[in-house]
N, C-alpha and C positions, 0 to 999 in steps of 0.2 A: 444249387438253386440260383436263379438270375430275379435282380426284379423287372416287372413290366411295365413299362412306359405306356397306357392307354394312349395321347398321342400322336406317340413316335407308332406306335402299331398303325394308328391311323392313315397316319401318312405314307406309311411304307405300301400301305394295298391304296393307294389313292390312284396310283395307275390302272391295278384291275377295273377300278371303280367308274373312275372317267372312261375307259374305253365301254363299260356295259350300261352307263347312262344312256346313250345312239340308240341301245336299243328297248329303251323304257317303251310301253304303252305309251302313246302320242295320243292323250285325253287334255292335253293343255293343260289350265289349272283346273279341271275340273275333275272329278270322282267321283264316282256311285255308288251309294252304299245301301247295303240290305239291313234292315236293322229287324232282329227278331227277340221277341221277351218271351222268357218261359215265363210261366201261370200257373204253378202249379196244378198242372191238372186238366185246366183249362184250353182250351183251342186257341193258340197262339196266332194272331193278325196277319195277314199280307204283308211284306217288306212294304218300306216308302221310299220309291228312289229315286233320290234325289238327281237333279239332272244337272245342278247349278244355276239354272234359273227357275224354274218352279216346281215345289212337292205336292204331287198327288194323293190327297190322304184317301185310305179307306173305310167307310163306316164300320165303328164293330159288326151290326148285324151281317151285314154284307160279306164284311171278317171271315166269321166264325161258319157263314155258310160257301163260303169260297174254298174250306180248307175240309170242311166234314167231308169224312172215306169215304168213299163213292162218288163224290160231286166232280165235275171239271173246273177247275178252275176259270177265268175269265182272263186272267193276263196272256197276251201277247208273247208270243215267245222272239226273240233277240236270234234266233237261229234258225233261218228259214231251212237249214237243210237236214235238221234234226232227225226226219221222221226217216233217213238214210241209215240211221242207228237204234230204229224202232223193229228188230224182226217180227214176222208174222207166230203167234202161239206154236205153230204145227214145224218150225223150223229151230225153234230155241226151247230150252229147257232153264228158265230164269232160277239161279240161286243153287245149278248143282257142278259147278267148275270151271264156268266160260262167262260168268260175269252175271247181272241180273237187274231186272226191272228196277229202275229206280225208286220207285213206290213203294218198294218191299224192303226201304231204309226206314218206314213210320215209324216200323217198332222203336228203332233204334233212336229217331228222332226224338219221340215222344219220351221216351229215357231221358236222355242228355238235358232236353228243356223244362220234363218236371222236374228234375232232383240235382242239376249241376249249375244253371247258368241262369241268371235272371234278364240280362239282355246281351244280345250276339248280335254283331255288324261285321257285315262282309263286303270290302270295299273295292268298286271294280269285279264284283263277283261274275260279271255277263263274258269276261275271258275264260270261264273255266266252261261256258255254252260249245258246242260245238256247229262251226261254222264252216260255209265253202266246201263242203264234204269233207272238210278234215277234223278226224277224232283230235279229241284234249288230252294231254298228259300234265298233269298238276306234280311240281317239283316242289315241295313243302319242309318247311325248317319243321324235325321231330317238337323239340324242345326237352327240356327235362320230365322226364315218364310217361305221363301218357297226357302232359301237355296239346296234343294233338286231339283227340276227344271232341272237343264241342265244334272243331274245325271241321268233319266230316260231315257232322248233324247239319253245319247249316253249306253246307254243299247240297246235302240232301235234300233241306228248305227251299233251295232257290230252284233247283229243279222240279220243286213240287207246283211252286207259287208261277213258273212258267208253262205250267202245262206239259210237260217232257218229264212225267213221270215212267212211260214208255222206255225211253231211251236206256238201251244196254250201259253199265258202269260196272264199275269194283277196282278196289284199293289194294295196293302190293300192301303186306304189316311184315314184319320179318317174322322170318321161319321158326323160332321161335316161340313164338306166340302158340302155336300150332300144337306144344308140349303140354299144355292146356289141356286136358279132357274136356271134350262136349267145343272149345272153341273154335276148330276149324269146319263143320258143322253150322255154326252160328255166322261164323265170317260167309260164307259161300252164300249163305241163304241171305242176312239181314246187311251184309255189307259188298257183295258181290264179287267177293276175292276172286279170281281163276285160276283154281288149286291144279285145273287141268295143264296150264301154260309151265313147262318146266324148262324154258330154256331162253337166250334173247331172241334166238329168229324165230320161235314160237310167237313173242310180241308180237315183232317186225307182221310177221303173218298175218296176226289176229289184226294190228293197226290199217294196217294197209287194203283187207280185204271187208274194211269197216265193219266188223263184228264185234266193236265196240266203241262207244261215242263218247266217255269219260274214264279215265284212268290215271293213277298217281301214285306217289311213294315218299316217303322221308329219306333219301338216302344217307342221312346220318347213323341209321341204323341201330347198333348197341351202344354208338358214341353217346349216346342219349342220357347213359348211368355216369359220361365223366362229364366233368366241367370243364371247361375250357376258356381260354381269355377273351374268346368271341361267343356269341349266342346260338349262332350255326355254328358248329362243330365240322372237322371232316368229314368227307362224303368216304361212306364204306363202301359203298358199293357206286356204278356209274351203269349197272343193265341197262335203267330202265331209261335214262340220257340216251343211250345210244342207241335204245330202240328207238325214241324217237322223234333222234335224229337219221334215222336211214329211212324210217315212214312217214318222213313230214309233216310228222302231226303238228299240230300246234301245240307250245311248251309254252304254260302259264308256272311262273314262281309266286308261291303264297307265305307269305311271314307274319306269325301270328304271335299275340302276346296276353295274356291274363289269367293263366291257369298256373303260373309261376308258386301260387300258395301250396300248390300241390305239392309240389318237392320240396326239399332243403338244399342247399349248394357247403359240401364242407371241403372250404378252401384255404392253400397255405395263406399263412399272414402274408402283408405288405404286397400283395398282388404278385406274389414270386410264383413261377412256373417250373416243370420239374422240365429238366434240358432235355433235349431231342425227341422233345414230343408231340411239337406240336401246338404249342400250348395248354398244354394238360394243366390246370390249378388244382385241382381238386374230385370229389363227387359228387352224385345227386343220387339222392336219396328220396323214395315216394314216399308219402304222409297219410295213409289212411287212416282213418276214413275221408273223403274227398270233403271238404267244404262248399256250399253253396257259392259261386263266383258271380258278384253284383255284376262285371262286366267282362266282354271276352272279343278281341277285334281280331280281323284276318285282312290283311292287305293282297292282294295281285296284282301281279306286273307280269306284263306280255315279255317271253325271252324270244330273240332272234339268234341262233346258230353262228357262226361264224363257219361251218365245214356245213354241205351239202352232202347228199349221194352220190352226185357224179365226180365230186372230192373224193368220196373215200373209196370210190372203185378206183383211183388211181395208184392207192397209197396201200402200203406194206400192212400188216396186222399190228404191229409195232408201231408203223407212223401211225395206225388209227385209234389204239390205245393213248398214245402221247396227246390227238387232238381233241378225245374224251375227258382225258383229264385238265385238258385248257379251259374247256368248258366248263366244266364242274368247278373248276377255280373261279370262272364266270360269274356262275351261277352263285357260288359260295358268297362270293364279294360282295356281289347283288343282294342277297338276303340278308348278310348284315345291315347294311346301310335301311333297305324297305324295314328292316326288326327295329332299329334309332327311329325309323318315323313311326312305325304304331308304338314305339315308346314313349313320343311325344304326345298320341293322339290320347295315350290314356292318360299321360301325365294332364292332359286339358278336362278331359273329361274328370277324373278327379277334385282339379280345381271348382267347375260347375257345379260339382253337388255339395261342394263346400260353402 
């Protein structure tokens, strides 16, 4: 067993760190946030978002009739080329293996915000919009179990409250999951998996010939059950990085933090790590039944590639392996650091209800 210097860790990825700062989202100091309250029950309000210099608030009545089934919303959508990811009824079959109407996440919404989450903010949420005709692919820290949870519900929020409930989406969950009776079923229909896509150039495919407009994954994967001496864990898998990175999609990374109650972390004493692993400290262990979570934040940041496609048609299968995995150190680095700022944002918020 070694001990861990928090740090001396610090400092040692401060290089990945600084080179993946270039490619933050350039919002300056400002930030957008969706702030959603479950209500038990109730029809949860339009985000207010904030621009840095003035909040548009919305009246409840107006609220609660902006978001009732059937209504169009009134906001403005952030993505004029959205409707590129809206198939015609007679071409798509929403919710049975290729992805599915966003709309058809309510169920799963209205779950999350009656019974898990009393208020969720999703900050810089308008990077996971799809713009300039390029689909999204959202690179998300798991977290410990199903820490990820209220994270997709208010994805599903913000594309409701813009209007682009239309637009084709669905989330990679690991395979896994799928051992479940009756889950993969539910995933297809109410979360838009695409149980059809079995392969990376199947993505590549599907990205590129925009037959879908929002897509993501945790590639931490089953790292999810260890603990580790950072909050993002290794990336198990890099698919869905390298699909797209060869379909130029736009790659938002999201780091999220509040549903931590859910698990337990049982880890060695004195912050010691078990050698060659990684930093492996310990488990995470889920806690059911779930507690109600007073609060739940999700941050995004725009990632920029460093390898294109006309890169990797030059390069071996092996050089393109080694530049996916440069990335995903990237990206790892990145998400620790954004997880330290929404660490801080609740540690304030904390303070304020105090």
């Amino acid at each position: 067993m070694k001990a861990t210097d928090p740090a001396r860790k610090r400092a040692a990825s401060a290089p990945a760190a600084k080179a993946s700062r270039s490619y933050r989202a350039s919002a300056g100091a400002e930030q957008t946030a969706t702030r959603t309250k479950g209500t038990n029950g109730k029809v949860p309000p339009p985000s207010v978002y904030d621009s840095g210099k003035a909040r548009a608030a919305v009246s409840p009545k107006k609220a609660a009739a902006a978001s009732r089934p059937g209504k169009k919303t009134q906001a403005k959508s952030m993505a004029s080329d959205a409707p590129e990811f809206m198939a015609p009824p007679e071409s798509f079959s929403s919710g049975e293996g290729l992805g599915m109407n966003m709309r058809q996440m309510r169920p799963y919404m209205d779950w999350v915000f009656d019974n898990l989450i009393d208020e969720g903010e999703l900050i810089n949420g308008e990077l996971l919009l799809p713009r300039n005709g390029k689909p999204v692919v959202a690179i998300t820290s798991h977290g410990p179990g199903i820490a990820w949870v209220p994270l997709v519900a208010l994805v599903g929020r913000l594309y409701e409250e813009k209007g682009l409930g239309e637009t084709i989406g669905g989330m990679f969950p690991h395979p896994a999951v799928f051992w479940v009776p009756g889950l993969r079923a539910y995933y297809e229909k109410h979360l838009g998996t695409p149980t059809m896509i079995q392969s990376v150039d199947d993505m590549v495919d599907l990205l590129k010939k925009g037959r879908i407009g929002i897509t993501g994954t945790a590639p931490e994967g089953a790292n999810c059950l260890i603990s580790f001496d950072e909050y993002v864990g290794p990336f198990r898998s890099m698919g869905m990085i390298s699909a797209a990175i060869r379909a130029e999609a736009d790659i938002t990374m999201v780091a999220h933090q509040g549903a931590e109650p859910w698990s337990i972390r049982l880890n060695l004493p004195f912050g010691w790590t078990v050698p060659l692993t990684r930093g492996v400290r310990g488990v995470n262990i889920a806690l059911p039944p779930y507690k109600r979570l007073s609060h739940y934040v999700a941050l995004c940041r725009k990632f920029t590639p460093m390898a294109t496609p006309a890169d990797l048609a030059l390069m071996s299968k092996r050089e393109q392996r080694f530049v996916f995995g440069l990335e995903a150190e990237r990206m790892r680095a990145e998400m620790n650091l954004m997880t330290d700022e929404v660490k801080d944002i609740m540690a304030q918020k904390k303070r304020v209800r105090r």
